[in-house]
C-alpha distance (Angstrom), angle and dihedral (degrees) to the residues before:
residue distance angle dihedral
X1 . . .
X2 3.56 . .
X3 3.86 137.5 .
X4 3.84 92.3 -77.8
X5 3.55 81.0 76.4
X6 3.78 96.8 60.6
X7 3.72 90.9 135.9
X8 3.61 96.3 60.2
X9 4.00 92.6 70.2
X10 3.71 105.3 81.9
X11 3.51 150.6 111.9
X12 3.78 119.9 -51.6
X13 3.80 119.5 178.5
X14 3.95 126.8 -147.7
X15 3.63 128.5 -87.1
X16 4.21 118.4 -102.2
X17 4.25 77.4 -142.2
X18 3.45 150.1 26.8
X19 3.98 113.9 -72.6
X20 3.74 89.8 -137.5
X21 3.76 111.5 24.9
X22 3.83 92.1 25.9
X23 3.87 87.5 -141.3
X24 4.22 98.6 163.1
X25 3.80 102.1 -116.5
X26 3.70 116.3 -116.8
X27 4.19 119.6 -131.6
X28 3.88 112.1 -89.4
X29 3.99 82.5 20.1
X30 4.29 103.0 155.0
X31 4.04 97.0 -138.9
X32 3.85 133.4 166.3
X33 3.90 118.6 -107.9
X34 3.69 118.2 -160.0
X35 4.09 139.9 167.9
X36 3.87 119.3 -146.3
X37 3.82 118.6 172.6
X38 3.84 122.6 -104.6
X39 3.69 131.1 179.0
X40 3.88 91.6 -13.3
X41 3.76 97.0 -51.2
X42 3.96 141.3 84.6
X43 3.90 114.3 -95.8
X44 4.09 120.1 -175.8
X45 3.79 116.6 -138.1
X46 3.83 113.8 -167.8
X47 4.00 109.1 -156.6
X48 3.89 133.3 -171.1
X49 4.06 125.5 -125.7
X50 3.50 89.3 -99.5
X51 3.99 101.9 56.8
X52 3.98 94.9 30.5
X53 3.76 111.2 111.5
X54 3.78 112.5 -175.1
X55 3.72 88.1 -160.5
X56 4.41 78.0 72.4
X57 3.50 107.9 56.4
X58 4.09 100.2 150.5
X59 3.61 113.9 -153.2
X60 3.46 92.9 -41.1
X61 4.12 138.0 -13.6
X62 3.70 135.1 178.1
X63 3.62 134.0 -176.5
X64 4.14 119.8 -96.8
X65 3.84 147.0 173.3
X66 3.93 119.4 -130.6
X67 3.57 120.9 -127.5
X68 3.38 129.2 -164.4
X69 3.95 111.2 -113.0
X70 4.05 111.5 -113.7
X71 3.51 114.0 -123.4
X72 3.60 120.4 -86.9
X73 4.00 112.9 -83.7
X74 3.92 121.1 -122.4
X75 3.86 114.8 -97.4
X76 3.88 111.3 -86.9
X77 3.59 136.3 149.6
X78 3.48 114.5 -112.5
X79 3.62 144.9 -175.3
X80 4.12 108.9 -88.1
X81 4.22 104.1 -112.3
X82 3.82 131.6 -177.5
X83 4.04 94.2 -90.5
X84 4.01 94.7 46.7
X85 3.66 92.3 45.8
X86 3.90 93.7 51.0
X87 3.89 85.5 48.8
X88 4.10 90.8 55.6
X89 3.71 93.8 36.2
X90 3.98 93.9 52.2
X91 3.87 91.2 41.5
X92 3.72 84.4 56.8
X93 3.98 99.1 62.6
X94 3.68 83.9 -153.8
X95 4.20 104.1 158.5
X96 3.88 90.0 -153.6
X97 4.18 90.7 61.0
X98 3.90 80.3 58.4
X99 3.85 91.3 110.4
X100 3.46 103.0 24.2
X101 4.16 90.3 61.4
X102 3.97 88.4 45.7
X103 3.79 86.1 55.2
X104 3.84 89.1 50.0
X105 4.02 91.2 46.4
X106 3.93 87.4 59.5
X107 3.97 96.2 39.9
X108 4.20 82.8 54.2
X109 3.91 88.0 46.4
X110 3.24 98.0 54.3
X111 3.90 94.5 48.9
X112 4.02 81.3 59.0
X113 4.56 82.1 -114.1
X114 3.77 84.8 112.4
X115 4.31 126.2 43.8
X116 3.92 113.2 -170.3
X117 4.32 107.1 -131.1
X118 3.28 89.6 -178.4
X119 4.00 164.2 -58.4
X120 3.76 135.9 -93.1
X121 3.74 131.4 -177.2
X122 3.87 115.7 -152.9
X123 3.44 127.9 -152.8
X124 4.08 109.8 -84.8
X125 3.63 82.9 53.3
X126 3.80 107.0 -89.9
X127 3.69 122.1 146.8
X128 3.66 118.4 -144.7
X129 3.65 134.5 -162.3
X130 3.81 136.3 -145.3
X131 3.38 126.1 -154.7
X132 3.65 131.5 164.8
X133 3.96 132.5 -155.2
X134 3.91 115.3 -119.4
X135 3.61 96.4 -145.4
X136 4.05 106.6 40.2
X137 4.27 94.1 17.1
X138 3.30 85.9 -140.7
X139 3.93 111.3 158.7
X140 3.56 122.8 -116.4
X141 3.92 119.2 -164.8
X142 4.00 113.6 -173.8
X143 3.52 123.6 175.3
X144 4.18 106.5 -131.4
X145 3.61 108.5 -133.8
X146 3.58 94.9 -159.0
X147 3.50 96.6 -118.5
X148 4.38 116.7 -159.1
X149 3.72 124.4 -126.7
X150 4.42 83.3 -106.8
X151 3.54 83.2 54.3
X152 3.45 110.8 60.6
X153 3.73 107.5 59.1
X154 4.13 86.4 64.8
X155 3.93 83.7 49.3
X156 3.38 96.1 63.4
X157 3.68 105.9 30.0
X158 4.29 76.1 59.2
X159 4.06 82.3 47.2
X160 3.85 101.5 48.9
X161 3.90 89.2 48.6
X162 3.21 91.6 54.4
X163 3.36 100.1 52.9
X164 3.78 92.6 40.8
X165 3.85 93.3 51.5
X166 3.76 101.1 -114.1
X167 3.96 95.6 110.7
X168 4.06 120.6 44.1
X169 4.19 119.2 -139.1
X170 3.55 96.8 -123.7
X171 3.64 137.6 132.5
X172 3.50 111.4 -101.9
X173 3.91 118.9 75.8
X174 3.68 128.5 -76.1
X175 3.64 120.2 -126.0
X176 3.98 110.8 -111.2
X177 3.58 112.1 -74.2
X178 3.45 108.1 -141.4
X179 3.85 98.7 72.2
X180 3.91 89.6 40.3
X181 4.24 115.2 108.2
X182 3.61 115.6 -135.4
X183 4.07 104.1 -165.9
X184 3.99 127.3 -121.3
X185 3.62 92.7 -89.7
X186 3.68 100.4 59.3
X187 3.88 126.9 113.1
X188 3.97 109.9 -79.8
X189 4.27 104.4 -113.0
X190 3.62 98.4 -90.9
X191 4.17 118.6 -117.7
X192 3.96 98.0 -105.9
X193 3.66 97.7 -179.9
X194 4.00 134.9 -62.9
X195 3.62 111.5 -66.4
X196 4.30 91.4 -119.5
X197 3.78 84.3 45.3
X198 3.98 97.5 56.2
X199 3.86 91.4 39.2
X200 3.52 89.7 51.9
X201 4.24 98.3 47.6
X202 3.56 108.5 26.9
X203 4.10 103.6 20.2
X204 3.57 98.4 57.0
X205 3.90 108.7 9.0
């Protein structure tokens, strides 16, 4: 699986029930989370205690509780944040967004919204990154670009204007960022990480 199947990393949600046994899990319920490849792609199976059998880990597993989803929230407009923007940029399975929704996976990380389970490196050489949500366990799987220190800064100017308003998600390209003007009452450039820190974790891991 290669990057001409961009669209097949996104956001898969937890079973209600038991992919083998289809027991309905129960809230708080610890359960076993794992991806396995089918047709080409990445498919989560959610598993109970019973039917888990470490000796079958797929391509990758992790332990999990089960919450019970919220109910759905009354239309409203709100203000765009980190989590809804990932949603709409992921939903686009536009390649350029690549680096902008890896910089949004680590912003949610580090606000504890996001845990990494784990990492997997295909074949042509991509490395790709699973994170799941702590209150929906939904699975998130973003391909890191690899992004340099010279990089970032044009990542996240790209990021805050998103977030702020100032720069649509859409398909054709974005003039260059550095000579854009963002006004006063856009969102400050949020603190990522220190500079050794990210070169250290994500650079080089």
């Amino acid at each position: 699986m290669g990057r001409e199947n961009i669209d097949n990393w996104r956001v898969q949600k937890c079973a209600k029930k038991c992919t083998r046994c289809d027991k309905p899990f129960a809230d708080k319920e610890k359960l076993f989370s794992k991806l396995v490849a089918e047709a080409g792609e990445y498919a989560r199976q959610d598993l109970c205690k019973a039917c888990w059998n470490k000796n079958d880990p797929g391509l990758s597993s992790w332990k999990t509780t089960f919450i019970v989803p919220p109910p759905p929230q009354e239309d409203a407009v709100k203000k765009e944040n980190a989590e809804s923007l990932l949603r709409r940029l992921i939903a686009t399975e536009n390649e350029d967004d690549l680096s902008a929704i890896f910089i949004l996976t680590v912003m949610l990380e580090r606000k504890k919204i996001l845990v990494e389970r784990d990492v997997q490196h295909t074949e042509d050489g991509l490395k790709i990154r699973i994170y799941e949500h702590k209150k929906t366990n939904e699975s998130f799987m973003v391909i890191d670009p690899g992004l340099k220190l010279d990089e970032l800064e044009e990542v996240q100017e790209k990021v805050v204007a998103l977030l702020s308003g100032h720069l649509p998600a859409t398909d054709e390209p974005a003039p260059p960022l550095k000579n854009a003007r963002i006004g006063r009452a856009a969102a400050r450039r949020p603190k990522l990480w220190k500079r050794r820190v990210y070169s250290c974790r994500y650079c080089y891991r």
